[in-house]
PyMOL commands that place a pseudoatom at each C-alpha (Angstrom):
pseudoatom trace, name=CA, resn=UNK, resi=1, chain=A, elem=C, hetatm=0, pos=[51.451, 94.077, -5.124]
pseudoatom trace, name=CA, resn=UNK, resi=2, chain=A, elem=C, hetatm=0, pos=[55.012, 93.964, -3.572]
pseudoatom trace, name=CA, resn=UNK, resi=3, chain=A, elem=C, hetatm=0, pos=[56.465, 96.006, -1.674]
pseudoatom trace, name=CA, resn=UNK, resi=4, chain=A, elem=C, hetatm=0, pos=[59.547, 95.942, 0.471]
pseudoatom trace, name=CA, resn=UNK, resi=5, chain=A, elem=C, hetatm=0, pos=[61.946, 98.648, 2.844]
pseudoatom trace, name=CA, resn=UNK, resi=6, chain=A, elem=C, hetatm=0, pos=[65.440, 99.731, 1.758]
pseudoatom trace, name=CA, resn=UNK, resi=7, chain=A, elem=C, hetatm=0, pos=[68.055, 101.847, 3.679]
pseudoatom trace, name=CA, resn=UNK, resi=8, chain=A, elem=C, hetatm=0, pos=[68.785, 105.062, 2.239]
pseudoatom trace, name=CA, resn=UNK, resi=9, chain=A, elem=C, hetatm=0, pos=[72.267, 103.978, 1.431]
pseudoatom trace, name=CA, resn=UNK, resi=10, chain=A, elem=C, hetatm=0, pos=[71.274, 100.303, -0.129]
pseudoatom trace, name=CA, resn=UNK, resi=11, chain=A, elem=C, hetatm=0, pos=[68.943, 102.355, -2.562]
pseudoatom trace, name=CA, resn=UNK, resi=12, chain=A, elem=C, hetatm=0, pos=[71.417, 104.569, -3.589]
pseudoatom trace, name=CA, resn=UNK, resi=13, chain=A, elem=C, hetatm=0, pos=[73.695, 101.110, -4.279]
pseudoatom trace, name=CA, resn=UNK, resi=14, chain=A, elem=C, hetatm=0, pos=[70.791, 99.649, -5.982]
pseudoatom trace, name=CA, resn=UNK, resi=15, chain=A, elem=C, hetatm=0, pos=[68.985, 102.856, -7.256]
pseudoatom trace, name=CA, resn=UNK, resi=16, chain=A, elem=C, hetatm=0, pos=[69.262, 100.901, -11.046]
pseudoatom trace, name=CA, resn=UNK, resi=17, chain=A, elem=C, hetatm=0, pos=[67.428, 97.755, -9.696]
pseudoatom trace, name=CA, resn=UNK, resi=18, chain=A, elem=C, hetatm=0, pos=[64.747, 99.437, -7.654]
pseudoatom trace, name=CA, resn=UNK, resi=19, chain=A, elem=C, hetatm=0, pos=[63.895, 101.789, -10.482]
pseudoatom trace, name=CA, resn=UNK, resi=20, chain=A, elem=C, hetatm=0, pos=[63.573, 98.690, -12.655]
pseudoatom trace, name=CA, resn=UNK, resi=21, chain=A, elem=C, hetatm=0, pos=[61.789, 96.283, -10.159]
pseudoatom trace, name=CA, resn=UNK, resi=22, chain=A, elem=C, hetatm=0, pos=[59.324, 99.238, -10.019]
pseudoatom trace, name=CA, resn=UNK, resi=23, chain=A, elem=C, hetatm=0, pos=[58.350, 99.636, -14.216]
pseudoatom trace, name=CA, resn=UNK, resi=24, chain=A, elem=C, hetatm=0, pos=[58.645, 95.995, -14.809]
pseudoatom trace, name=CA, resn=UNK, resi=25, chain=A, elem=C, hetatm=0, pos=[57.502, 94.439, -11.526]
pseudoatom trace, name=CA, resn=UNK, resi=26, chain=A, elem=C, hetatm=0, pos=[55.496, 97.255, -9.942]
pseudoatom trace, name=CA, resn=UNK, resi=27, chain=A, elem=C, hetatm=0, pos=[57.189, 96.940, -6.827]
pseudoatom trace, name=CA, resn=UNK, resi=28, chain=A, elem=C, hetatm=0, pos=[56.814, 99.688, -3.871]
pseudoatom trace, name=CA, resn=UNK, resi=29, chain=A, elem=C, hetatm=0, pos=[60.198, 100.321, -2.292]
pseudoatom trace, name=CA, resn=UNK, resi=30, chain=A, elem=C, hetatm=0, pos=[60.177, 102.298, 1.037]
pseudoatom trace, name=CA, resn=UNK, resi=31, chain=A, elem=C, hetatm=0, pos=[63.276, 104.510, 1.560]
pseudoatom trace, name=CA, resn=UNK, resi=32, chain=A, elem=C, hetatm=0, pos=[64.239, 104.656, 5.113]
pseudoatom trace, name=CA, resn=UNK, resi=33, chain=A, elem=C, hetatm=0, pos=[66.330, 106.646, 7.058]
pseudoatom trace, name=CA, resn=UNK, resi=34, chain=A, elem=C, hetatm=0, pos=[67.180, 105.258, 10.961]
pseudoatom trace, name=CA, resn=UNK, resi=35, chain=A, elem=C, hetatm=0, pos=[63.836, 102.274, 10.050]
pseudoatom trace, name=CA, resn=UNK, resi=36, chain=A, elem=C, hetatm=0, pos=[61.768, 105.507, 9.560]
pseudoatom trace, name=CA, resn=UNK, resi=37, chain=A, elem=C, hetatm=0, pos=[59.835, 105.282, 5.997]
pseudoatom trace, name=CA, resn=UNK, resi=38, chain=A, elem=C, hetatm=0, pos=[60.674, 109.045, 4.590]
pseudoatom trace, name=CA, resn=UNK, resi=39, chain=A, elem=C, hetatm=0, pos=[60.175, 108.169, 0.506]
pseudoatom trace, name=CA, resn=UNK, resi=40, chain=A, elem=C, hetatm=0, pos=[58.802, 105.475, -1.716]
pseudoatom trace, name=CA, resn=UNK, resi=41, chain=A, elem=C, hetatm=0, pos=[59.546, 104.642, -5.289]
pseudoatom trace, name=CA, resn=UNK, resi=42, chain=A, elem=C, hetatm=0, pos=[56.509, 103.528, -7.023]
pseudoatom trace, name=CA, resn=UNK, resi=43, chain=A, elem=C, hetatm=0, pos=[55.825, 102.050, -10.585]
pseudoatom trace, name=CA, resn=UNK, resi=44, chain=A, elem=C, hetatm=0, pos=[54.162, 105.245, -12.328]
pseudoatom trace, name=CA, resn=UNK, resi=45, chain=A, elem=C, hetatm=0, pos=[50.623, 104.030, -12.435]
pseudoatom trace, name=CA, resn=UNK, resi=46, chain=A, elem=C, hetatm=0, pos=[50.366, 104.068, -9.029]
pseudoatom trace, name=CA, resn=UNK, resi=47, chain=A, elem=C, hetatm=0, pos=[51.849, 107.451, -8.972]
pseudoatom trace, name=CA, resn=UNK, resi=48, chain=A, elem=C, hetatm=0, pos=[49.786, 109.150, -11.784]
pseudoatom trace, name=CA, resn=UNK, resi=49, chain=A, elem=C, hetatm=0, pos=[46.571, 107.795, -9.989]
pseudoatom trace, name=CA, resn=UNK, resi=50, chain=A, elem=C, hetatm=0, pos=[47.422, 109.255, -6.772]
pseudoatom trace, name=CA, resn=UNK, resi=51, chain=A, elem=C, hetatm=0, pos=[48.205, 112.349, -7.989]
pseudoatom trace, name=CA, resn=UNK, resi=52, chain=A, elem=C, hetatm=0, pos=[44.706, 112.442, -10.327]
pseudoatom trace, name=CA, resn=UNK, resi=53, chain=A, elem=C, hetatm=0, pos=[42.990, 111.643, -6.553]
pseudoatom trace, name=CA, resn=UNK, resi=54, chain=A, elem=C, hetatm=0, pos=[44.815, 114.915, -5.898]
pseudoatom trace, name=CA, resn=UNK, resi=55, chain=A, elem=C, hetatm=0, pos=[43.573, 116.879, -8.244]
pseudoatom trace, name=CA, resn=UNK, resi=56, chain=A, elem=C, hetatm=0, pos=[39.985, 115.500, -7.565]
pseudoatom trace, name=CA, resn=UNK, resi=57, chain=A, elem=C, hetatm=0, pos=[39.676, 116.741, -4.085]
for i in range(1, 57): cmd.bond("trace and resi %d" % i, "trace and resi %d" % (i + 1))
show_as sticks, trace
zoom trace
């Protein structure tokens, strides 16, 4: 699976593409803020199964 980092500000230039490299690619993009990872966008499979682990524990 790919993955990759983006800026805070680059995501917000790109939000469109990095929601859409997400459902159709199932790429993982890291938000950072100052090359800290504070968010990720994640294609919702991925999402949905981590919040099911969730709900299992």
């Amino acid at each position: 699976m790919e993955s990759e980092e983006m800026s805070v500000a680059d995501a917000r230039r790109q939000f469109a593409d990095v929601l859409h490299d997400a459902a159709v690619r199932g790429r993982i993009t890291y938000i950072t803020n100052r090359g800290r990872r504070i968010a990720a966008i994640v294609p919702v499979p991925i999402a949905e199964a981590a919040n099911q682990n969730l709900d299992d524990s």
